[in-house]
MDTraj code that builds the backbone (N, CA, C; nanometers):
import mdtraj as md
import numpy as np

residues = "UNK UNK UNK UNK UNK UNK UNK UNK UNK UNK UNK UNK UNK UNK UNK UNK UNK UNK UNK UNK UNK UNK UNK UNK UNK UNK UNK UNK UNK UNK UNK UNK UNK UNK UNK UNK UNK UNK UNK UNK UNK UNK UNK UNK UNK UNK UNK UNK UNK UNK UNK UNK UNK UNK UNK UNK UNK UNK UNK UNK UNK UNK UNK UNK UNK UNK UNK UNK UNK UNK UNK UNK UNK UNK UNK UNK UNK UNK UNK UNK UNK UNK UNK UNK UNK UNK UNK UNK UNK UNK UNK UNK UNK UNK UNK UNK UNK UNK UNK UNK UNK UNK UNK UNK UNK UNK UNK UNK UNK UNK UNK UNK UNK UNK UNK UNK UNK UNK UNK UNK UNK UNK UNK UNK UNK UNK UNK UNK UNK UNK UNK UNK UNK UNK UNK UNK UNK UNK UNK UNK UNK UNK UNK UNK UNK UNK UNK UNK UNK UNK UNK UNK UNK UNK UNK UNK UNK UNK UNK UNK UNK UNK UNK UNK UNK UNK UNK UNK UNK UNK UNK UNK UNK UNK UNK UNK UNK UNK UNK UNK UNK UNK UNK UNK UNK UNK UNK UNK UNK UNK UNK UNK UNK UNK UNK UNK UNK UNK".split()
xyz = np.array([
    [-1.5330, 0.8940, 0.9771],
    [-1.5269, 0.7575, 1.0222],
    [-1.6025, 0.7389, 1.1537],
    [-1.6460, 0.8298, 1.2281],
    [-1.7085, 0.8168, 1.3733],
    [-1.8355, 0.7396, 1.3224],
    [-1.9102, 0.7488, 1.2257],
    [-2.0372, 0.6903, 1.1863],
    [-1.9824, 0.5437, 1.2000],
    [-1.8757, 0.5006, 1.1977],
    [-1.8072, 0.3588, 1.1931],
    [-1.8472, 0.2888, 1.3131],
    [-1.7854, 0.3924, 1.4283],
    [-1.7954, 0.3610, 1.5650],
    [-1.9022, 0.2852, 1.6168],
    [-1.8958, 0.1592, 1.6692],
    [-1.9994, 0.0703, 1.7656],
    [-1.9827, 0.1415, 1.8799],
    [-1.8764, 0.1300, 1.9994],
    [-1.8671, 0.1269, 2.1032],
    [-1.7150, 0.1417, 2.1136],
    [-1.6844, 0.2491, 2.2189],
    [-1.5442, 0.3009, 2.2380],
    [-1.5304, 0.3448, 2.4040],
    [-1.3978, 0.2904, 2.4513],
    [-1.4076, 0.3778, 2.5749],
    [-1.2852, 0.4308, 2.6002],
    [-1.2747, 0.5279, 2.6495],
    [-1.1021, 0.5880, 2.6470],
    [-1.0749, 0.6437, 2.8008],
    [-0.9610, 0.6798, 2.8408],
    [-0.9247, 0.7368, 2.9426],
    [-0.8484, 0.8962, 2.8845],
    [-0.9351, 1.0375, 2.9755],
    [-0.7863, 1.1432, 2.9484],
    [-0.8952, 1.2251, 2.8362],
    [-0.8566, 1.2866, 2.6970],
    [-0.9334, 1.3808, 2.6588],
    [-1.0705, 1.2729, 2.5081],
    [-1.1336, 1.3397, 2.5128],
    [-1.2756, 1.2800, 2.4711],
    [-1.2233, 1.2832, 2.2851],
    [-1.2055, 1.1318, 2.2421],
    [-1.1549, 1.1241, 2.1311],
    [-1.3098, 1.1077, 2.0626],
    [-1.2760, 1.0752, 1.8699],
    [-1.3900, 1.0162, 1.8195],
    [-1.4990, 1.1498, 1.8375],
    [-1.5132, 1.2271, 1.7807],
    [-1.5801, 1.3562, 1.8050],
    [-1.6875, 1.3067, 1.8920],
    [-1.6410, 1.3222, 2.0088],
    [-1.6993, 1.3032, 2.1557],
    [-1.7815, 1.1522, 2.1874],
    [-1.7732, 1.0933, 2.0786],
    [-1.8000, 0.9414, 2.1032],
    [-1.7388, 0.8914, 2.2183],
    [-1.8210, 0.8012, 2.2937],
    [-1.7635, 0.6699, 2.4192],
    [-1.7957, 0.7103, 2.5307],
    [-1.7346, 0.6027, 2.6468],
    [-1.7168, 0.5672, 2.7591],
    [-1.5793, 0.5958, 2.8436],
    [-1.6164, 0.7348, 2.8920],
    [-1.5045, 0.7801, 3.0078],
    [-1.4437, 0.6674, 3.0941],
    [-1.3270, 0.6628, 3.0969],
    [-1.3258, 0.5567, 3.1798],
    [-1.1888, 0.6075, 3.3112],
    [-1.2049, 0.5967, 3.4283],
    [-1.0836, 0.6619, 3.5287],
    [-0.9665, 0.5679, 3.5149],
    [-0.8470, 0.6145, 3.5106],
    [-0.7249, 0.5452, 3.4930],
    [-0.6857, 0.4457, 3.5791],
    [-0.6413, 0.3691, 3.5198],
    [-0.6303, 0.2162, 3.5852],
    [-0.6855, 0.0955, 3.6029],
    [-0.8064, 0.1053, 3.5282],
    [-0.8893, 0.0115, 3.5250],
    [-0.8821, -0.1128, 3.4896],
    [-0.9703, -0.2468, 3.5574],
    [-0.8855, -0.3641, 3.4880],
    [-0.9404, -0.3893, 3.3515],
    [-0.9107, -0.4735, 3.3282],
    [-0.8885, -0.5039, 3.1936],
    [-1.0793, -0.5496, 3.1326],
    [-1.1346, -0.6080, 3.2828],
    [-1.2746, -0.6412, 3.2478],
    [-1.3713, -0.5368, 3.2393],
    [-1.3400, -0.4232, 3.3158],
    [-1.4077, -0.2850, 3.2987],
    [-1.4143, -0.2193, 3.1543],
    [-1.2698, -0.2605, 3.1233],
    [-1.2501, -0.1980, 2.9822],
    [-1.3159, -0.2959, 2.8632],
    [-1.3353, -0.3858, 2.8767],
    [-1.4335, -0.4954, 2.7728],
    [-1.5704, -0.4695, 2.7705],
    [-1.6100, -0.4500, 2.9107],
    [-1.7566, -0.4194, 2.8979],
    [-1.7442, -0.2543, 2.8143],
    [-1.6894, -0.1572, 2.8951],
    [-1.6921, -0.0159, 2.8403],
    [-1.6406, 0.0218, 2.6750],
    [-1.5587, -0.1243, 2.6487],
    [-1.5967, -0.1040, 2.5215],
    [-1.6143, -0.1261, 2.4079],
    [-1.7083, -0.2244, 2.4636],
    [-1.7983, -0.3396, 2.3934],
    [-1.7335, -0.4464, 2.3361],
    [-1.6586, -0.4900, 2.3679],
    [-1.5767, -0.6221, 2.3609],
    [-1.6146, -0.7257, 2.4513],
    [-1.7149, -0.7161, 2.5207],
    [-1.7716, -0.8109, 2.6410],
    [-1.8661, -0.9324, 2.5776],
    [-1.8119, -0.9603, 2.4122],
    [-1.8344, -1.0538, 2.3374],
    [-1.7797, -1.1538, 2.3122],
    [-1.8121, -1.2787, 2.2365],
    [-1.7397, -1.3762, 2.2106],
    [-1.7421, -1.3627, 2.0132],
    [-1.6852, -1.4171, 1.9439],
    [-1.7285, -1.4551, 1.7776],
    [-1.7346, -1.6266, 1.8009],
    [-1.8393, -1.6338, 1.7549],
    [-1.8736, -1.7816, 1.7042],
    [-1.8977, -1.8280, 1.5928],
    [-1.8777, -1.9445, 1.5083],
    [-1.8695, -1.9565, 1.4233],
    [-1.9588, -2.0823, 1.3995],
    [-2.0048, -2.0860, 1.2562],
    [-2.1295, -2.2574, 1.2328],
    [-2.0695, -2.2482, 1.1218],
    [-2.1097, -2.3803, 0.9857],
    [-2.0725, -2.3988, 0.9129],
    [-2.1869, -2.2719, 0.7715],
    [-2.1247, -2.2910, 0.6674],
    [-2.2127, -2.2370, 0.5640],
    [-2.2966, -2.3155, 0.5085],
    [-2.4286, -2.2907, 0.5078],
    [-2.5421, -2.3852, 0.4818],
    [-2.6843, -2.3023, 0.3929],
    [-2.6580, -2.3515, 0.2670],
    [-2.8122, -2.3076, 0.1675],
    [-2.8643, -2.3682, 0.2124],
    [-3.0086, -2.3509, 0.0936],
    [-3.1253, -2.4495, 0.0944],
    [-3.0732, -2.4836, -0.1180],
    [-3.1356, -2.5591, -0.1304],
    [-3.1623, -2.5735, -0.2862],
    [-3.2742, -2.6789, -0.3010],
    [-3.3030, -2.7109, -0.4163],
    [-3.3964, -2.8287, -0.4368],
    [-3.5206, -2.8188, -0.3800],
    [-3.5764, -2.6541, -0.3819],
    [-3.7078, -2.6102, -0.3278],
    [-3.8474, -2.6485, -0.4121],
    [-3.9129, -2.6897, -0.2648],
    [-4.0346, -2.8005, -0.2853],
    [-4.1656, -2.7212, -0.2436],
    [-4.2358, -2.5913, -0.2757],
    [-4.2387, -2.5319, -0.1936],
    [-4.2037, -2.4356, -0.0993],
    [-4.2497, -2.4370, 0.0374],
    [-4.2033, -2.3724, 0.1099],
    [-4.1184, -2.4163, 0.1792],
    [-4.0754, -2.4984, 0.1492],
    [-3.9185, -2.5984, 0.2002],
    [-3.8110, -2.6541, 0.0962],
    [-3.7123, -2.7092, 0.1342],
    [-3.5907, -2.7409, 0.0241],
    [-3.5223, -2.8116, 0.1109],
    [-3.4392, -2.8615, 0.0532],
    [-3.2673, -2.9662, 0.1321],
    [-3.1707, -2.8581, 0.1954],
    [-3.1408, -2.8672, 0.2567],
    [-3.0136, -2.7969, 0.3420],
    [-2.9163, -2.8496, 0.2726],
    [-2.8002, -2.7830, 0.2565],
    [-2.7047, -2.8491, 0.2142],
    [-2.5653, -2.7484, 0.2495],
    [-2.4385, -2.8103, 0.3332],
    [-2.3596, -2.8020, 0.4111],
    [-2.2245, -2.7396, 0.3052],
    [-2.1437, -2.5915, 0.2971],
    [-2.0391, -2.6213, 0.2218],
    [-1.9309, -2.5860, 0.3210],
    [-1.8846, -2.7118, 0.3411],
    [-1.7925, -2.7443, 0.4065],
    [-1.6313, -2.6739, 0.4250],
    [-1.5892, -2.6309, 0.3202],
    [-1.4747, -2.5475, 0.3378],
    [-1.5009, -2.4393, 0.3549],
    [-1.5714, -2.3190, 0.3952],
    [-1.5914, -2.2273, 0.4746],
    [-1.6986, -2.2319, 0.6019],
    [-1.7452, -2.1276, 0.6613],
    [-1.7604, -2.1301, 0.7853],
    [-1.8034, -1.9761, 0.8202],
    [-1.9269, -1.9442, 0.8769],
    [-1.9377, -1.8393, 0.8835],
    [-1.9513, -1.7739, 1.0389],
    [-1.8707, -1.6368, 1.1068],
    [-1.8640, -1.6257, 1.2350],
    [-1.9654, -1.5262, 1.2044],
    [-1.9915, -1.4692, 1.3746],
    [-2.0852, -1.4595, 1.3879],
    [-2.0597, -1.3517, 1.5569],
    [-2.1235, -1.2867, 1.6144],
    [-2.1453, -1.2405, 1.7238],
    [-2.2492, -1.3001, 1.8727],
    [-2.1321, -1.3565, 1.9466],
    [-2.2724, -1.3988, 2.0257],
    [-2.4214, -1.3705, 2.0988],
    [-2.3531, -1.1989, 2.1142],
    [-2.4597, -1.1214, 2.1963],
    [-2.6044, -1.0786, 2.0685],
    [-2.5407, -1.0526, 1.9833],
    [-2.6758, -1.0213, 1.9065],
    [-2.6977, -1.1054, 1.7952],
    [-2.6026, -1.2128, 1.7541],
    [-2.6454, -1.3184, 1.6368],
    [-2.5964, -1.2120, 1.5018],
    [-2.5671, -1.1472, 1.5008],
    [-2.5300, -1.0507, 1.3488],
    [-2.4070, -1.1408, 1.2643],
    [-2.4287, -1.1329, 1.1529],
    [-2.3560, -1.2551, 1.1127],
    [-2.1918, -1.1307, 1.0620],
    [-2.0661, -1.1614, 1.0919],
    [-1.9247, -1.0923, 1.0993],
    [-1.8866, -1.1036, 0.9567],
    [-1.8661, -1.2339, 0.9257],
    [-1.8243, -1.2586, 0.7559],
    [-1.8026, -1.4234, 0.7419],
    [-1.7575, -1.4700, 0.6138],
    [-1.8136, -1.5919, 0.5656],
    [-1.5995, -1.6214, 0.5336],
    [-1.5392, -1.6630, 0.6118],
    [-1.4362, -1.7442, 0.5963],
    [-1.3616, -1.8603, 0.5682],
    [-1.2600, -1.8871, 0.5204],
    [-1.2026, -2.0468, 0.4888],
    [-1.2380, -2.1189, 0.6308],
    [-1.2028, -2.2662, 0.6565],
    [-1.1959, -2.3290, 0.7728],
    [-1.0812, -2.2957, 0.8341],
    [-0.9334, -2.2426, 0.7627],
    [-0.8611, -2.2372, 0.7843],
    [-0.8154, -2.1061, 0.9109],
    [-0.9036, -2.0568, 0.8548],
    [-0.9109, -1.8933, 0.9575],
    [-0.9320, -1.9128, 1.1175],
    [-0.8154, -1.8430, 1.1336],
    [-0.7751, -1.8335, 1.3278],
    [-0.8400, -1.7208, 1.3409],
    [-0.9548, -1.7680, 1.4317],
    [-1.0372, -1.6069, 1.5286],
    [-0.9666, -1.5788, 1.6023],
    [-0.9203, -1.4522, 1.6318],
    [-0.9107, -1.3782, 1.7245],
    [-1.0334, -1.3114, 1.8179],
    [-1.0307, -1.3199, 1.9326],
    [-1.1378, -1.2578, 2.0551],
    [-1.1427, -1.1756, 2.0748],
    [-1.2712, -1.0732, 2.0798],
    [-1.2222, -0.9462, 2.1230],
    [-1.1295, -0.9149, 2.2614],
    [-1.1737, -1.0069, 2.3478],
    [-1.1295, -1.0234, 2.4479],
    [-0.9444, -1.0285, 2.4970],
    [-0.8819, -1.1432, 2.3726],
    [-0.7714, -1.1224, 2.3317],
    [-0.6668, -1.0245, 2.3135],
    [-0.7776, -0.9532, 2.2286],
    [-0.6926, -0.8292, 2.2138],
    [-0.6794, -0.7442, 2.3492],
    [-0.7624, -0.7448, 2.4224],
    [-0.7477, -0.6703, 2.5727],
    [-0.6252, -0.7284, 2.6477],
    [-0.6542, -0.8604, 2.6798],
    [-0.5453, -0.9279, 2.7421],
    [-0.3971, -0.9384, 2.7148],
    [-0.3999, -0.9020, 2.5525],
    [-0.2508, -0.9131, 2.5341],
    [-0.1578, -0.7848, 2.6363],
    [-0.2827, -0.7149, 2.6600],
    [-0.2196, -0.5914, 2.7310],
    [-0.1861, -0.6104, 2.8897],
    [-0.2734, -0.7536, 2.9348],
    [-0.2734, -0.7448, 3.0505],
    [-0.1277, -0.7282, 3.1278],
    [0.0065, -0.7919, 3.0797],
    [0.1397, -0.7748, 3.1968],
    [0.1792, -0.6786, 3.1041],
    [0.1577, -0.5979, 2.9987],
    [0.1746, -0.4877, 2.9829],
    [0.1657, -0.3491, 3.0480],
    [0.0214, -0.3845, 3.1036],
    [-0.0160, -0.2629, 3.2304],
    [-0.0120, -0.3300, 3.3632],
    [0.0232, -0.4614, 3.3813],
    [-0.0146, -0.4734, 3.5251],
    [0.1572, -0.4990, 3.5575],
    [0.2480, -0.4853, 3.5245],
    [0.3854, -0.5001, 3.5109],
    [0.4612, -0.3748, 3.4651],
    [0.4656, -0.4015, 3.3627],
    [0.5480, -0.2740, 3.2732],
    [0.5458, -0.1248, 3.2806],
    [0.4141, -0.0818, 3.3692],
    [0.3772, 0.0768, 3.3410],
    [0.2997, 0.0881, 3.1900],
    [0.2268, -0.0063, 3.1211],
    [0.1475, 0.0334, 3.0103],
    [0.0407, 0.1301, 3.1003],
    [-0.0780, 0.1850, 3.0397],
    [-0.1421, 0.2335, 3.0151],
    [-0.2390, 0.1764, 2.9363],
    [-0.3690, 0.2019, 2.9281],
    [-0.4874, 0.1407, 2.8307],
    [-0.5122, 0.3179, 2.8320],
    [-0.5820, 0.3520, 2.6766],
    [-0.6048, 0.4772, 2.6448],
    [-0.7341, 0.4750, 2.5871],
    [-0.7825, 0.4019, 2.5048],
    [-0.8352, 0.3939, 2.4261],
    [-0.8678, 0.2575, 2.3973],
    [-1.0088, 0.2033, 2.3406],
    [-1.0373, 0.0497, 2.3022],
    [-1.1758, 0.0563, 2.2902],
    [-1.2145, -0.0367, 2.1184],
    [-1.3259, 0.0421, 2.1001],
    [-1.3456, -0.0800, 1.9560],
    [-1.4720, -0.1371, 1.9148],
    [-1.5095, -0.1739, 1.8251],
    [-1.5664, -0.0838, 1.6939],
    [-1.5469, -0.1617, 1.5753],
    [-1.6082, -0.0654, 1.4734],
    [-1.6932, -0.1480, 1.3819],
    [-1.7905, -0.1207, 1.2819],
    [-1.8311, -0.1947, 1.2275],
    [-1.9333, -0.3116, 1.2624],
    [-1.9949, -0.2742, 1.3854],
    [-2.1049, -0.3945, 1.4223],
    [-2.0169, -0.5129, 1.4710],
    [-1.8671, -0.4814, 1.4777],
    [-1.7604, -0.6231, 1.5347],
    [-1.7523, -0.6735, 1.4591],
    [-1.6858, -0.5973, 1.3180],
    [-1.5962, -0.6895, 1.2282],
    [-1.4377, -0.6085, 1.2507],
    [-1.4589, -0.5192, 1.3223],
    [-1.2973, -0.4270, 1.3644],
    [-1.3053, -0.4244, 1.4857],
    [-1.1951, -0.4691, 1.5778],
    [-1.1411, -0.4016, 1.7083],
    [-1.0216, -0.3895, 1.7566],
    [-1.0191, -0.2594, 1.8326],
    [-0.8696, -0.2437, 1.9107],
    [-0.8690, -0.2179, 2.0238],
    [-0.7377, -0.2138, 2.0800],
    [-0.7354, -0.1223, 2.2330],
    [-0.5662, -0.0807, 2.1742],
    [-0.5632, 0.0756, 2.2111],
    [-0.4459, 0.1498, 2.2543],
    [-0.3609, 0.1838, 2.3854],
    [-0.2209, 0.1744, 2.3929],
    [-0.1861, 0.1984, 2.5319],
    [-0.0851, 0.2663, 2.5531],
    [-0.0840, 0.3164, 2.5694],
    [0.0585, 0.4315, 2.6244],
    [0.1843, 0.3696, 2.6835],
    [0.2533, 0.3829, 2.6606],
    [0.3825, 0.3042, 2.7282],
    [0.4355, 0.3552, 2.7896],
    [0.4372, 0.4949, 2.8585],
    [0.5226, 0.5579, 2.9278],
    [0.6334, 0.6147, 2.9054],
    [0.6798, 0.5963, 2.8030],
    [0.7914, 0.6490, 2.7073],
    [0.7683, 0.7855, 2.6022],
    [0.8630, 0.8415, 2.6555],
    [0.8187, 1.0009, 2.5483],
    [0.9840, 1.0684, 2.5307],
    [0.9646, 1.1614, 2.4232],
    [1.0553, 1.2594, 2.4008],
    [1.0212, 1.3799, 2.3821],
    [1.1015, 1.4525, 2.3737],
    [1.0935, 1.5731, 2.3309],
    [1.1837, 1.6161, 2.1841],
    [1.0520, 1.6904, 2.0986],
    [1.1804, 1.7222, 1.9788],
    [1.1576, 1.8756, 1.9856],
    [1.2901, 1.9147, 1.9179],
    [1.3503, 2.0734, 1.8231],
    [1.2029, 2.1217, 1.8465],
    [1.2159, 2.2235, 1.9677],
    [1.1001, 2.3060, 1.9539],
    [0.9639, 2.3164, 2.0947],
    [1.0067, 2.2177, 2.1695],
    [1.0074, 2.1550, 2.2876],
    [0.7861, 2.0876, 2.2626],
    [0.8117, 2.0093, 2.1508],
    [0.7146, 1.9210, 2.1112],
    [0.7176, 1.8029, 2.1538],
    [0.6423, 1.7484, 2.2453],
    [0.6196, 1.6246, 2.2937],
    [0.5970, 1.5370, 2.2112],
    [0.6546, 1.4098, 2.2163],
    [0.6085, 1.2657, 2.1421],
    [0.6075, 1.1563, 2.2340],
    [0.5065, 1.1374, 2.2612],
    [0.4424, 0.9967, 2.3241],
    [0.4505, 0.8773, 2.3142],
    [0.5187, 0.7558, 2.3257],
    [0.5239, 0.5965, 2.3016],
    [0.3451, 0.5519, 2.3137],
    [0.3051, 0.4954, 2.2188],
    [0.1385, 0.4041, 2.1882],
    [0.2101, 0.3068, 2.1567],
    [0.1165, 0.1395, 2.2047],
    [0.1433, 0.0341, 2.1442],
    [-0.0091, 0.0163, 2.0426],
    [-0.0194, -0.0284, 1.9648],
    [-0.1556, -0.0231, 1.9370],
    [-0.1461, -0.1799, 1.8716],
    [-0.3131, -0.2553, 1.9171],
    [-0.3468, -0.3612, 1.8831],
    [-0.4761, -0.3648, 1.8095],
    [-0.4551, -0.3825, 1.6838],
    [-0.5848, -0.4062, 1.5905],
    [-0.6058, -0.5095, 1.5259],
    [-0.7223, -0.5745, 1.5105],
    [-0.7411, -0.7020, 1.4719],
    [-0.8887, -0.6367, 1.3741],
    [-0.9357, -0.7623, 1.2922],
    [-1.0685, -0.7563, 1.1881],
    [-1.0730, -0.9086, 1.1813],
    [-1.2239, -0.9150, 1.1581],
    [-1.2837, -1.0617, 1.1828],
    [-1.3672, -1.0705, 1.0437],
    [-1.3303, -0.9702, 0.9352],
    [-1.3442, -0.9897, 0.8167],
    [-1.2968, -1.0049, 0.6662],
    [-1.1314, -0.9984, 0.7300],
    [-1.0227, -0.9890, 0.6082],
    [-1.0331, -0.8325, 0.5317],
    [-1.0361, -0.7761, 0.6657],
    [-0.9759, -0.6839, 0.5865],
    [-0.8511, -0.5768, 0.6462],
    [-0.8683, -0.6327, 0.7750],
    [-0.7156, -0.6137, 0.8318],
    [-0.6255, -0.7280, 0.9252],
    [-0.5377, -0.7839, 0.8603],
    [-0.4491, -0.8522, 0.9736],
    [-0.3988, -0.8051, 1.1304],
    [-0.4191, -0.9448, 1.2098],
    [-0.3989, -0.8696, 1.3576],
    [-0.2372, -0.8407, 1.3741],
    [-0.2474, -0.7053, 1.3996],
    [-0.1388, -0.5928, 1.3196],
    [-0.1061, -0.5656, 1.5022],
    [0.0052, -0.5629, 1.5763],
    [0.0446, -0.4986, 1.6867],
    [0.1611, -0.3805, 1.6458],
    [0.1481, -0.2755, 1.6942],
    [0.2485, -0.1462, 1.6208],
    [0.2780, -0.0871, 1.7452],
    [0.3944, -0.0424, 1.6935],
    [0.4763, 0.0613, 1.7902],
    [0.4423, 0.1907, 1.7362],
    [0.4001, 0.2989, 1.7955],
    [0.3669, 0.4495, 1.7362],
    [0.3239, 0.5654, 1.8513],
    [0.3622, 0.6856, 1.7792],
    [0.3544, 0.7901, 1.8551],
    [0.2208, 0.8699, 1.8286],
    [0.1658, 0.9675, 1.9560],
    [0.0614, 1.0208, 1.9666],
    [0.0784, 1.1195, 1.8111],
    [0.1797, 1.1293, 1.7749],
    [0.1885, 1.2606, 1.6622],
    [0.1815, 1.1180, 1.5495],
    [0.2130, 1.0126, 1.5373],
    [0.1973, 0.9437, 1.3914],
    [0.1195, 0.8621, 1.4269],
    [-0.0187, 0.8464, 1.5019],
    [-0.0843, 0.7491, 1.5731],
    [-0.2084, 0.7799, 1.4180],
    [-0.2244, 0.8520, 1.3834],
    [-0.3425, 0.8933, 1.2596],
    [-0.2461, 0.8424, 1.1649],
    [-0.1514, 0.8449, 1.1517],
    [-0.0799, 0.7634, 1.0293],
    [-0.0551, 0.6465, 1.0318],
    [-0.0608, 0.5726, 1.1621],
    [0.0098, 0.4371, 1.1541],
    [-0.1653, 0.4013, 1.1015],
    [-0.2582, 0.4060, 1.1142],
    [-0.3984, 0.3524, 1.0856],
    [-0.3749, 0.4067, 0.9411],
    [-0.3530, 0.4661, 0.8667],
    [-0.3585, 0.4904, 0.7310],
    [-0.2560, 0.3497, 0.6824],
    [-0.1415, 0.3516, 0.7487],
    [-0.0910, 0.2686, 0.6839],
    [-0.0819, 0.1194, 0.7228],
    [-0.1573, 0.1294, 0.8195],
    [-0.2279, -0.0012, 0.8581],
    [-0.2942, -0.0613, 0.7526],
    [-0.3966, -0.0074, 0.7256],
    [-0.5163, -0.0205, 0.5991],
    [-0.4188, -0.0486, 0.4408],
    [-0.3488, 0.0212, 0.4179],
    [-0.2659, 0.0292, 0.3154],
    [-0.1807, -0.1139, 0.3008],
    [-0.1336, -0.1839, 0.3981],
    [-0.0229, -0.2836, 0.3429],
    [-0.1493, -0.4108, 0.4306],
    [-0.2163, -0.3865, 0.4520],
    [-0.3045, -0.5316, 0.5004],
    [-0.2932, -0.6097, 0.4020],
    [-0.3405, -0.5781, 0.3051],
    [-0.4253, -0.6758, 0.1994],
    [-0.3149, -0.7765, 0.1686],
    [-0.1748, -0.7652, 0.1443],
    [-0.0119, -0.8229, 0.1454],
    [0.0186, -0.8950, 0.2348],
    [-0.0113, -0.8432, 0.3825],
    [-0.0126, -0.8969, 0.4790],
    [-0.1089, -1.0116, 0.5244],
    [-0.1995, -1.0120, 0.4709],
    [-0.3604, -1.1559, 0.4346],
    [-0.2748, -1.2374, 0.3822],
    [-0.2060, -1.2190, 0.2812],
    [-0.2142, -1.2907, 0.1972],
    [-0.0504, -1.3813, 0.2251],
    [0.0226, -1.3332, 0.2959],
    [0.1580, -1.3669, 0.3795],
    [0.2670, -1.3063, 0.3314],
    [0.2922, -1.2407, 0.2790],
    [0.3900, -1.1252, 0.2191],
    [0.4958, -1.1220, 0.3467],
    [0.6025, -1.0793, 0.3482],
    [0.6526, -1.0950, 0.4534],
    [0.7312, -0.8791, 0.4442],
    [0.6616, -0.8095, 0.3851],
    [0.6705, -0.6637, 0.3829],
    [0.6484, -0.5960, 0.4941],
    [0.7981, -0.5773, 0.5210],
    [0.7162, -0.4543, 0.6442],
    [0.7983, -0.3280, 0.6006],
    [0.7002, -0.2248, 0.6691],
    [0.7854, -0.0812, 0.6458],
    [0.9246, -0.0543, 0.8201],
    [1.0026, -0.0032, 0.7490],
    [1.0948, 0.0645, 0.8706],
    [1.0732, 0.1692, 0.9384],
    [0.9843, 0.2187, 0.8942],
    [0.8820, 0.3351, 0.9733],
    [0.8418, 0.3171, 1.1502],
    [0.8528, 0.1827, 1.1718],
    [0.7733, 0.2009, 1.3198],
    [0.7956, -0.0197, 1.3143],
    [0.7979, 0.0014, 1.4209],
    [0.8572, -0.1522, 1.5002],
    [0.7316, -0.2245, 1.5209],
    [0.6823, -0.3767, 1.4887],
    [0.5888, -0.3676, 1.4568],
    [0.5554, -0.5424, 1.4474],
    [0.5041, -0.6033, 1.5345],
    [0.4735, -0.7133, 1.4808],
    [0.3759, -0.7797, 1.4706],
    [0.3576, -0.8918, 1.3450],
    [0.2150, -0.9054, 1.2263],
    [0.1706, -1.0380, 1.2731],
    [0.1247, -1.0962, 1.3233],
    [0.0428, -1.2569, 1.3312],
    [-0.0175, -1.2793, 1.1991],
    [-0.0008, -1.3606, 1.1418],
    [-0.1014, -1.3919, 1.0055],
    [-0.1872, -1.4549, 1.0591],
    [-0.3490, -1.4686, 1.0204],
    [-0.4142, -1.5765, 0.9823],
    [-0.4395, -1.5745, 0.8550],
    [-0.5263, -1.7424, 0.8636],
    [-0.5134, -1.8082, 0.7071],
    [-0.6918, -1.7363, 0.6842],
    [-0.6947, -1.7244, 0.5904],
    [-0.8579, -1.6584, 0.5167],
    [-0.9145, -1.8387, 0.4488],
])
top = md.Topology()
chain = top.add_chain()
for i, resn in enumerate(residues, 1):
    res = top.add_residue(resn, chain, resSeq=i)
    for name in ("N", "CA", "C"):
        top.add_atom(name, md.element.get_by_symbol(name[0]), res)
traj = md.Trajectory(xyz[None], top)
């Protein structure tokens, strides 16, 4: 999946087989957008053919119930959605963290686009850990992932450094239910789902 990777920046040991942007602990929240690559907006225009070609020209013609976003920094087109569809910012997703770390003792760990910016997240440590049978550490992560192409709902999860590779498996796994408004969740891990409409 590293071939996935746009732009990633993490704090602590070098994730993503050595992919990203080192970043020193504590940083604000705007350091971490630029470092990792979230220092974007998504914009969106309507969906527009041509037909009725005359030549080297034709009619434009407008279809109105979808809408296609888009990236501001390089124009790359994200995906082709209902009108109904709530963007999320990359930016957003950073901020939800902001009185998380500037209050609470969060942590930012990790935050990183995939896919040319049709996937992004940021991870954060919460400061919370245990120890199990055997004197094995387990770590508190909040993790925030969003997709700007329907193919994952913006998913906020509770998870540990030891099930942090599983909660993304099963992230991917119950999305498509979750698009669609299912109201399924697993008891596995604490966890809450924002729908948007497609």
């Amino acid at each position: 999946m590293a071939h996935l990777v746009q732009q990633i920046a993490y704090v602590g040991a070098e994730p993503w087989h050595g992919l990203g942007n080192s970043l020193p602990e504590k940083q604000p929240l705007e350091v971490w957008q630029k470092a990792a690559g979230m220092d974007w907006t998504i914009q969106e225009t309507p969906v527009r053919f041509m037909a009725e070609s005359a030549g080297n020209l034709g009619s434009i013609h407008s279809f109105d119930e979808q809408k296609v976003l888009y990236r501001s920094d390089t124009k790359d087109a994200l995906s082709v959605v209902s009108q109904r569809y709530k963007v999320v910012q990359p930016r957003e997703v950073l901020e939800f963290y902001r009185d998380l770390t500037d209050v609470s003792g969060f942590q930012l760990e990790t935050a990183g686009v995939l896919k040319g910016g049709k996937k992004f997240w940021a991870l954060a440590r919460t400061g919370q850990s245990t120890a199990l049978k055997g004197n094995d550490q387990v770590n508190g992560y909040l993790l925030l992932a969003t997709s700007c192409d329907g193919t994952l709902a913006t998913t906020c999860m509770a998870c540990s450094r030891f099930s942090g590779h599983i909660a993304w498996q099963h992230v991917s796994r119950r999305n498509r239910c979750e698009q669609e408004g299912s109201s399924r969740t697993s008891s596995s891990a604490r966890r809450c789902v924002w729908q948007r409409s497609r």
